[in-house]
Structure formats: C-alpha cells, structure tokens
N, C-alpha and C positions, 0 to 999 in steps of 0.2 A: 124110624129107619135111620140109620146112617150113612151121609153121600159124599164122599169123595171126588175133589172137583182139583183133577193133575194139571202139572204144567203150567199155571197159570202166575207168570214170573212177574208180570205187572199188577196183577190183581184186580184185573178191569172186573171179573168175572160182579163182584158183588156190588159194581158203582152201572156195569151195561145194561142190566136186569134188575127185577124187580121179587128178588129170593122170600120176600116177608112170610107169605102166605106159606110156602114150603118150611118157610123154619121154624111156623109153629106146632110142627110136628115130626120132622127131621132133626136131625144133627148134619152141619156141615161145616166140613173142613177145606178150607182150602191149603195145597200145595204151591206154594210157590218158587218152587226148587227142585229138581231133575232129585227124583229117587235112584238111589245107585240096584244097578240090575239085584244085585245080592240080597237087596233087602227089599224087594218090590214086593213080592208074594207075602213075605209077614206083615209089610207096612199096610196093605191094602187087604188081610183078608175080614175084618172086621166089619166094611162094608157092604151094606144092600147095592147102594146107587155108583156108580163113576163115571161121571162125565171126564170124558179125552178131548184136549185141546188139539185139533187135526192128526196129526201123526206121528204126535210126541214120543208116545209110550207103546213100547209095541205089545203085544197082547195077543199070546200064542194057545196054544191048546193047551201045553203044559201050565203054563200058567194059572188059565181059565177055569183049570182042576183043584190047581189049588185053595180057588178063590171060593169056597161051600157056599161064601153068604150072598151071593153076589146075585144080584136077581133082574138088572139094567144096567146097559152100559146106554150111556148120553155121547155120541161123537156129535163132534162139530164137522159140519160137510156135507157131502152129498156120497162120500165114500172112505173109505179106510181099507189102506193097504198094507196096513201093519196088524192089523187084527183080523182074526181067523173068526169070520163072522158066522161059516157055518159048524164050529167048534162050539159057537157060544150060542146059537140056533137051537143043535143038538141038546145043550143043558138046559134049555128052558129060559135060558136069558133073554130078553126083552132086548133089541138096539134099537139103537134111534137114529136118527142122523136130522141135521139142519140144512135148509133153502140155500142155495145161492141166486143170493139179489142183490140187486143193491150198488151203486160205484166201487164197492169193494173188489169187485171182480176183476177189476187194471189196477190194484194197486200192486201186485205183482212186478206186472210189467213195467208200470210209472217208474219202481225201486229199481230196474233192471237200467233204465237210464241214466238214474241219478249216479249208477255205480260206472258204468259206462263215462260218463261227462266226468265222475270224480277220479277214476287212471288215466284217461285221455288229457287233463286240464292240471294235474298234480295237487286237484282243489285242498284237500284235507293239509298236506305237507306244507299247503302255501300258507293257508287261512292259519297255522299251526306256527309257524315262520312269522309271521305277520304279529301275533301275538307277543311273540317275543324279539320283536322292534323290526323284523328279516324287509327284508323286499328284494324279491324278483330273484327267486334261486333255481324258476326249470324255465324250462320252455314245452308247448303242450305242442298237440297236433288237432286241427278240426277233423270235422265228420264228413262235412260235406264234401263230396265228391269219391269219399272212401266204400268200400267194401264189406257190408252186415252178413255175418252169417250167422243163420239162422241151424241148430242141431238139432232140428223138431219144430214140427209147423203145424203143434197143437191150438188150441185156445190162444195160451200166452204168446203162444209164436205167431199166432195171426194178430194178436194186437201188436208188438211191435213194427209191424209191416204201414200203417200210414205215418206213422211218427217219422221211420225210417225214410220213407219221404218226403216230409217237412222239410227233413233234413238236408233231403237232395242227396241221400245214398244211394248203391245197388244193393238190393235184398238177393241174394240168395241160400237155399235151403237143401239140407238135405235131413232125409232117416229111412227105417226101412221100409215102412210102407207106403213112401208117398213118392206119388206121381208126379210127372211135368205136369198134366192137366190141371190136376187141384192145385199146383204150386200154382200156375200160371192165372186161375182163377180168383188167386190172391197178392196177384203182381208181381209174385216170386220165380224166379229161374230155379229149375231143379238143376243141382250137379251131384255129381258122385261124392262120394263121403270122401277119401281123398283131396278132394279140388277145392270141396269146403274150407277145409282145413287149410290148403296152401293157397287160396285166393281170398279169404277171411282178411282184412284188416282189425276188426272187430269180432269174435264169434263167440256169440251167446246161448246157453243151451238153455233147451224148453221141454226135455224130455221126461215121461214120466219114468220111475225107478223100477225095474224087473230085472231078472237074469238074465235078458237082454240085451236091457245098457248098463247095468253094473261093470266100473269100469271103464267105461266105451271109450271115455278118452283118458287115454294111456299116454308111454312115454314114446311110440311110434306117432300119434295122431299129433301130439305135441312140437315133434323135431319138422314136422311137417309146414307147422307154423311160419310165418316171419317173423324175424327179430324183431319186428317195429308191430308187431298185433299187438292184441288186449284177448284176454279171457273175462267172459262175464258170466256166475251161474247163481241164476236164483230158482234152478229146478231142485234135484234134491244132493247131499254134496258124494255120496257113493256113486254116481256117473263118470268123476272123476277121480284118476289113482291119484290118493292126495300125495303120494309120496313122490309120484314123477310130476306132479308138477310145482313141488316145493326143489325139486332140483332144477325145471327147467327156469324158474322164475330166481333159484341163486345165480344161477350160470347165468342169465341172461339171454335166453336161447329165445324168449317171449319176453316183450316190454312191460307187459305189467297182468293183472290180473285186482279183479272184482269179484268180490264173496259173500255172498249170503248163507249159503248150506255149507255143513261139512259130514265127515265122514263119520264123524261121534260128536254130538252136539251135548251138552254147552261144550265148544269149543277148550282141548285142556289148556291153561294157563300156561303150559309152557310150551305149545306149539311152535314149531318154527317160523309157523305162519304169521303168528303175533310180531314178529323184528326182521321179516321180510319190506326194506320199503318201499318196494315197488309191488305190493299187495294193497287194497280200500276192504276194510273186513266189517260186514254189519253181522248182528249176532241174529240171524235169522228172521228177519222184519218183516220179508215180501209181504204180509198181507195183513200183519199188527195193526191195524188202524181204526181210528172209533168206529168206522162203519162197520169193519167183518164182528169187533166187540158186539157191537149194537144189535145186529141180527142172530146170530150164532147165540149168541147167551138169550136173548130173548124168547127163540124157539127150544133150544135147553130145555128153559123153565115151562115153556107151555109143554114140552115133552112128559116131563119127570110130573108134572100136575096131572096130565092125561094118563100116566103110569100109576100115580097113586088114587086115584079116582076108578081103576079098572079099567080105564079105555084108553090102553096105548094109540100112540099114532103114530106118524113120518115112521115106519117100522122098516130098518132095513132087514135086507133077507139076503143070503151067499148069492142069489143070481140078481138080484137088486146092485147089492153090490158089485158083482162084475161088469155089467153091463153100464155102471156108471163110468167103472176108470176105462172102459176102454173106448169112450165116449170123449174124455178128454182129450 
C-alpha cells in the first residue's frame, strides 16, 4: 500500500514514531510542503493511506470522490473540521483520529503568551536592534493591572485565566454561548461582545472556526478597540477579516497585534502582514512541539498497524466527530 503522510513541514513525523515495521510493506511518502489546491486530487490519488497533520488539508466530498484508492484517512486529534467525515464513512473509508494527552495540550496557550509578552515588550524588534549594535529603541507597557480579554472561554480560553492572574490582570470574556455563571465559575466576568472589544487592553481569541465566527472580528469589532490594545490569535486566522485588520494595524487605530493563524496558510510571501511592524507573526506553531509530535504520530502508526492487521481502532465516526468539536 501506499501512505501519504501531508503537511508535515518539519518532518518530525519519521524521527516521533517508529514507521519501520509499516515500511516493510507500505510505501511512504512524506510531504513536507502545502499541496497547491489544483493539484491535490492528482498528487494524492495514488494512495491507499493519508495521514493529516490536524487541519491542514481540507478534505471535502468532492475530493474524496476523487480519491478511488483511498481506503484510511489517519487524522491527528480528537476531531477534524475540515474533513467531511461522513463523506468518507459513506465510501468505505476507515478514519482515525489520535488521544489528547499529554502537556501538549497548553502549549497552545503557553505560544499565546509568548506572542502577547512579544507586541506588549517589542521583544523581536529589540533582540533584532540589539544584534545589530541598537539599544533601547521602544518602550513596552506591562500586563499587570491591565485588562484580558478573552473571545471564547473554551479549553484554551480557560487555560489562559490562572496565568492571567499571575499576572495580576482582569479576565474578562465573552461569545455566544456563555454565561456569567460558567464565566464566573472560572474567574471570569462575562460582558457583551461590544464591551469586550472596547474594554480589552489585550484581546485574545480562543474560538473555534464555523459560519459563525468566520469573520467575527471585522472592521466594526476592530475601531471598537483602543489605540493602545494588542490582538492575539492562535485560534484559527479566518475569525478575523485579515484585510480590516492589516488596515487597522497600518493606520494605527490598534497598537499592535500577535499571529499565529491566518486566513491562507503558509502565509503568502508577499503579505502585507510580513512588513507590518507592529505585527509578531509565528508560522502557525501553537501546538508544534515534541510532545503533540510524540503522541499524535505515535498513535498514527499504532492506527495504520491496527488498519493493516484488519482491526481498525480510535475510529472516528460523523457523530464522533461532532460531538468532539463541540466539546471544545
């Protein structure tokens, strides 16, 4: 069989795991480079196996029709919102998904601080300055005594809430389905989405991606801001209109912003965002770390072994699947 193993830009996949036994009777390939849409469906239909690195590649029905040979898909996670799981149910296709354990589970949130400390302190610009002989070209603002706001008081949203008081911040929170009760149950003040936005000195979103919040925050939620806020988002980057907020961060209408996701990843090379310099841009990191490596290819391989042996496991199913994200 031949497996297909996407997105995998570092190539942890064959040093996290232990492929031997599979490869001596698979072929496998790894991708280490975003397949352009156009040539997805011929580059991938050759394959039995594909493992997806979380929600890299999206994976539609159409697609899925094209794919004859295709007999498992291997996702890393506990869900997948870019793959039409009951599409690939309906053909016969095997999915899979991998545990969440592990410390990996903050490191999300950990990267949501670093990016936060890194606009608030002009860390990158200095350390950058510094290299090349500078000293002392901003002056930053601390945290403490300022104002978090939280766009989602999911998982990730509930971990940054004791950090946030380490810090000695106010947390407050909003989205649509949550309450003062459960906010207040996690130390958080509920406000309106409005209040959020213009009482934020810092606002981070944590929300997951649907027709929902596609978009949510626009060039209204934006002008709402203070001058002196920060944007942080290591949720997914279609939450926000990239285009209003590459205007509000020229103009200056918002002091800075912090980026993990964007709206078409890899990020294009010629983005405005790239020579924006009051933007900190990581290339989508939040949870790249030996540990989610370590687990996620680990259970992979015991997947795709339990697949070729006849006895699939961790099977996900379309109501498996929902009931996970909306768990998040």
């Amino acid at each position: 069989m031949k497996i297909a193993i996407l997105n995998d830009y570092l190539r942890r996949s064959q040093v996290s795991a232990d492929w031997s036994n599979i490869a001596k009777t698979c072929d496998i390939t790894v991708f280490d480079r975003a397949i352009p849409l156009v040539e997805v469906a011929a580059t991938l239909k050759p394959f039995d196996i594909i493992s997806t690195l979380r929600e890299r590649m999206p994976i539609n029905r159409a697609l899925l029709a094209q794919l004859t040979n295709l007999k498992m898909l291997a996702i890393t996670g506990l869900y997948n919102r870019t793959l039409d799981v009951a599409a690939a149910t309906e053909r016969g296709i095997v999915v899979s998904f991998t545990e969440l354990r592990g410390s990996y589970r903050k490191a999300t949130s950990e990267l949501t601080w670093g990016l936060m400390l890194a606009v608030a302190r002009h860390i990158p610009f200095e350390a950058n300055k510094m290299r090349q002989g500078g000293w002392q070209n901003t002056a930053g603002f601390t945290l403490h005594g300022r104002t978090l706001g939280l766009l989602g008081l999911g998982r990730q949203g509930r971990y940054m809430v004791p950090v946030a008081k380490a810090f000695g911040m106010e947390v407050i929170a909003w989205s649509q389905n949550l309450t003062a009760e459960f906010a207040a149950q996690h130390g958080v003040r509920r406000v309106e989405k409005d209040e959020l936005f213009a009482l934020s000195d810092v606002l981070s979103v944590h929300l997951v991606l649907g027709e929902r919040t596609r978009k949510m925050v626009g060039a209204r939620e934006l002008a709402l801001m203070k001058p002196s806020a920060i944007l942080v988002n290591t949720a997914r980057g279609p939450i926000i209109d990239e285009d209003a907020l590459i205007t509000a961060l020229r103009d200056k209408r918002i002091a800075g912003a912090g980026l993990d996701v964007f709206t078409h990843e890899p990020l294009a090379d010629d983005s405005p965002l790239r020579s924006l310099p009051n933007v900190v841009l990581m290339p989508h990191q939040g949870h790249n770390v030996e540990e989610f490596f370590q687990v996620a290819y680990a259970d992979v391989v015991e997947n795709i072994t339990a697949f070729l042996a006849g006895k699939p496991i961790r099977i996900l199913t379309p109501e498996r699947n929902a009931s996970n994200v909306q768990a998040i």
